[in-house]
N, C-alpha and C positions, 0 to 999 in steps of 0.2 A: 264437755263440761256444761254442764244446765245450772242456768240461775237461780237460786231458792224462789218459791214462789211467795207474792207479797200478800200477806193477812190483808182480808176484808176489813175495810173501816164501818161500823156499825152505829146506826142509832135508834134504838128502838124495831119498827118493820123495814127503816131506810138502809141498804148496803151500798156502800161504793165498793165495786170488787174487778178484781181483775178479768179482762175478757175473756174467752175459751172458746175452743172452736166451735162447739154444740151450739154457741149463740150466736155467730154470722151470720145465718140466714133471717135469722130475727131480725137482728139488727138489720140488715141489707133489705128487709123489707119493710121495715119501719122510716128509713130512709129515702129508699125509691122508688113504692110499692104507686105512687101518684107521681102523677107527671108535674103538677106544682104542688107541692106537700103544706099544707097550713101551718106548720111550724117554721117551713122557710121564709112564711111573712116576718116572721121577729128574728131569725138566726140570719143576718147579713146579707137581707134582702136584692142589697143592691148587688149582690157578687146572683151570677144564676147559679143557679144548681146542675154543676156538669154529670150528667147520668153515663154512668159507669158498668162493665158488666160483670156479675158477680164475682167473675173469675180474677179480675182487674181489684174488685174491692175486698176479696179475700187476701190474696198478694199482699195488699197494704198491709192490712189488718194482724197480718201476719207478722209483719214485719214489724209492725209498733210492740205485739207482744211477746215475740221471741227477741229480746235486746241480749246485748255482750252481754254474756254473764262475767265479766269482769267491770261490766260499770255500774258505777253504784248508785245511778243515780235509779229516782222510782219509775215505774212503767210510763209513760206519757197519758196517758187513757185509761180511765174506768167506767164499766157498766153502773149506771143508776138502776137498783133496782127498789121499788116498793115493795110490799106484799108479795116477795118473792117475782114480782111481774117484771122486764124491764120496761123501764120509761123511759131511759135517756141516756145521756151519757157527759163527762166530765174531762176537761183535759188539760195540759200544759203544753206550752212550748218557752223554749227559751231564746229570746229577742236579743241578747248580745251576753256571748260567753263569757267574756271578760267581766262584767262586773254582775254575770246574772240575772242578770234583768230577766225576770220570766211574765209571761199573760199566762193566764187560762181560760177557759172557755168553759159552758156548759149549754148542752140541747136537752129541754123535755119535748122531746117527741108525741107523746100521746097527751092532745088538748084537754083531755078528762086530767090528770094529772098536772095540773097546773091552778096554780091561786092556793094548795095547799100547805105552801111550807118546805116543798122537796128542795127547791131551788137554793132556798136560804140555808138549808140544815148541813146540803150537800155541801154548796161553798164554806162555810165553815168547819167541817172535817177535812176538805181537800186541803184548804190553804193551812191548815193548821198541819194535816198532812206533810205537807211542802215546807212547810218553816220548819219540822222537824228533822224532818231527811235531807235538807239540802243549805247549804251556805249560804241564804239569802237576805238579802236586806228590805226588798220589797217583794211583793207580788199585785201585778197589776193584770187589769179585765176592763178591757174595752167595748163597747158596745154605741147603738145607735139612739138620738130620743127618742125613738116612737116606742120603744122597748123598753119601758115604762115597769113591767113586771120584774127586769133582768136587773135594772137600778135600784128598784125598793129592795129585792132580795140580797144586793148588791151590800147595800145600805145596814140594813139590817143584819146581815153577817161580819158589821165591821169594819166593811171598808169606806174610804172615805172619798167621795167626789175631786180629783184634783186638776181634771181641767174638761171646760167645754170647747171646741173649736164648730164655730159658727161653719153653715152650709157648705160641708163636706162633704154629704151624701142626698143623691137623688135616689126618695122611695117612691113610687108611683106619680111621678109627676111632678113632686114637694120636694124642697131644698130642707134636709135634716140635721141637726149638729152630731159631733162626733161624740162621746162623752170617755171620759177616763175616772178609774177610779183604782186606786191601790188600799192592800194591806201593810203594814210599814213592822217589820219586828222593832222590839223597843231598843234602837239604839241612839246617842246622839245624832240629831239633827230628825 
């Protein structure tokens, strides 16, 4: 039994789409292709980047996009694509089952692609995505201050800053704050 596959969310040349195998090696090169990747200065600097071999990060990948086809919930991951190019990618996880509490996350991988808009456009189809398809009462996205990009787009897709926790993270030497920031559906409180 195969799971129906999920419609690409579209805006204009921007798609969030489900991943496919023909795009792994993209992807897995766009990831690990550098031994310290420019994009892992702002995606969670302080965690290193465990370099993995492709066979390892197919496995995964696989595995996020063949799900039960009896759960309903949406894929975890989507490809960012531009002008048909991929740039990035967009994801969920959910942080405590019981009340749903989900994060999500987003990488533009290609530095050219970035300061345009993709970040902001993407997050608000995904979370809107997500508040669709799923029981939730927030959706929340964590990130670091020096990542100043991830916060405006942050910002600007509606979400709203709800907590800073003071030097929580060492980036290159520098004591960083934590920053949080959720989308909230319209319910009381």
């Amino acid at each position: 039994m195969h799971r129906m596959k999920e419609l690409p969310l579209v805006d204009g040349e921007l798609v969030l789409r489900c991943a496919e195998n023909k795009d792994l090696k993209e992807l897995y090169e766009l990831i690990y292709s550098d031994d310290v990747p420019e994009w892992k200065q702002w995606d969670a600097p302080y965690y290193p980047l465990k370099h993995e071999s492709y066979e390892s990060f197919e496995q995964g990948m696989l595995k996020r996009m063949n799900v039960d086809p009896s759960d309903s919930k949406p894929v975890s991951i989507r490809i960012i694509e531009s002008d048909k190019q991929i740039v990035g990618t967009i994801s969920y996880y959910i942080e405590d089952e019981s009340s749903m509490w989900l994060e999500m996350g987003i990488v533009i991988y290609r530095s050219a692609q970035r300061g345009r808009g993709i970040g902001t456009r993407s997050l608000v189809m995904w979370s809107s995505h997500l508040f669709e398809h799923l029981p939730l009462v927030r959706v929340g996205l964590t990130t670091w201050s020096g990542n100043e990009r991830m916060m405006r787009a942050a910002v600007k897709a509606g979400l709203q800053v709800e907590g800073r926790m003071r030097k929580c993270r060492i980036v290159r030497g520098e004591w960083e704050q934590k920053l949080s920031s959720n989308a909230s559906r319209n319910v009381n409180n």
